[in-house]
Phi, psi and omega in degrees: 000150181278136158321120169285154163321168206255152151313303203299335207290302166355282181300351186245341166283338144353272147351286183298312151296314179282005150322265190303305214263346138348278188321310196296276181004268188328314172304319212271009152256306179092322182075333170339321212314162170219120177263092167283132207256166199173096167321124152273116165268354181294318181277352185073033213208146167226140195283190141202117186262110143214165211226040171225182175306160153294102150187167192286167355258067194265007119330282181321311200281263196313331181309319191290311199262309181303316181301321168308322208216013154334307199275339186288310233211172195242325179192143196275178195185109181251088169289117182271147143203091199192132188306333185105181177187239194265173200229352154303298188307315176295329195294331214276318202289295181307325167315325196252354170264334180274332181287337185298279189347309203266351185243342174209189196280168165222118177235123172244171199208143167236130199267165176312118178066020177272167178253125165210075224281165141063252185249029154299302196321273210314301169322307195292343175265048200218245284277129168311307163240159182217093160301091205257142158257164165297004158256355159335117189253108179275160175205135166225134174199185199263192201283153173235138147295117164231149215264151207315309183300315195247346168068020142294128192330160159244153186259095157268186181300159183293316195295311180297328199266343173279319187320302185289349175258013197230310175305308173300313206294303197294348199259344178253356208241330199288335178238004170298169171299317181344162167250140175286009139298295219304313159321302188286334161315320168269357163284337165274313191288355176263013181295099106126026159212212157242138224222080189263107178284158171255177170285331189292313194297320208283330189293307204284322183281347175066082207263324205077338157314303200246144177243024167164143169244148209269128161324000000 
């Protein structure tokens, strides 16, 4: 029979793993993000621009500019261009846009060849108005696993992977602006694929995602 482990040998592959999925975390956020900020005063409105993935710190960064600049302005204005990420990071974002919301106007916006892939879509769906150009590119699919080391997709089993997709749906899609045909169309079409809209397809289908489109 092999030798069993040792306690300490144990305590140290452990360790050691938790180590590693440390690092891998720190790449695959980076901490980078940069939110760039830009005063409208005609509008009374301050802009904030981010153009990186759903990771930290990007939770952090808007929380930073709202507490900064609460006191100035009647309304924020969230310009997006991002790929989606993690769905921990997006919750903290969405969290803090219902709090911005209750205290000033909240407008998000996606510019002409901008991106607002995946777990954007919710964020972006925080806005009192919510604003696309028509080349403005949307993706909706359902939430993915990825594996900590390797950062390859996980396969989970069909139960599991509906369980987590019928929950992310109902907790970002279900009280949303959306209209509901549009909604339940895309509770079909997105199954076990990706579902890419322009801001003109969202408009034109009258989805309730975009409330206007930008020249």
């Amino acid at each position: 029979m092999p030798a069993r482990l040792s306690p300490i040998l144990i305590l140290a592959l452990f360790g050691i793993a938790f180590l590693l999925m440390q690092a891998n975390e720190r790449r695959y956020l980076a901490d980078e993000g940069r939110l760039i900020i830009r005063e409208d005063p005609a509008r009374d409105a301050v802009i904030l621009s981010w153009s990186y993935p759903v990771g930290a710190p990007m939770a952090r960064r808007f929380e930073e500019a709202y507490e900064a600049h609460r006191g100035d302005v009647s309304t924020f204005i969230v310009e997006l261009d991002s790929p989606g990420g993690l769905i921990a990071e997006g919750k903290r974002v969405v969290q803090l846009f219902d709090r911005m919301a209750r205290t000033h106007t909240l407008e998000t916006r996606v510019r002409d060849g901008a991106d607002c892939l995946s777990m954007c879509v919710p964020i972006f769906l925080k806005g009192d108005m919510r604003i696309a150009a028509p080349g403005a590119r949307f993706m909706f699919h359902e939430p993915a696993s990825y594996d900590s080391y390797t950062g390859e997709r996980v396969r989970e089993p069909g139960f599991e992977r509906r369980f987590v997709s019928d929950r992310f749906f109902d907790r970002y899609f279900e009280n949303s602006p959306m209209t509901p045909a549009w909604r339940a169309q895309l509770e079909e079409d997105w199954i076990g694929r990706d579902v890419w809209k322009s801001g003109d397809d969202l408009w034109r289908e009258n989805s309730g995602v975009v409330t206007a489109l930008s020249r």
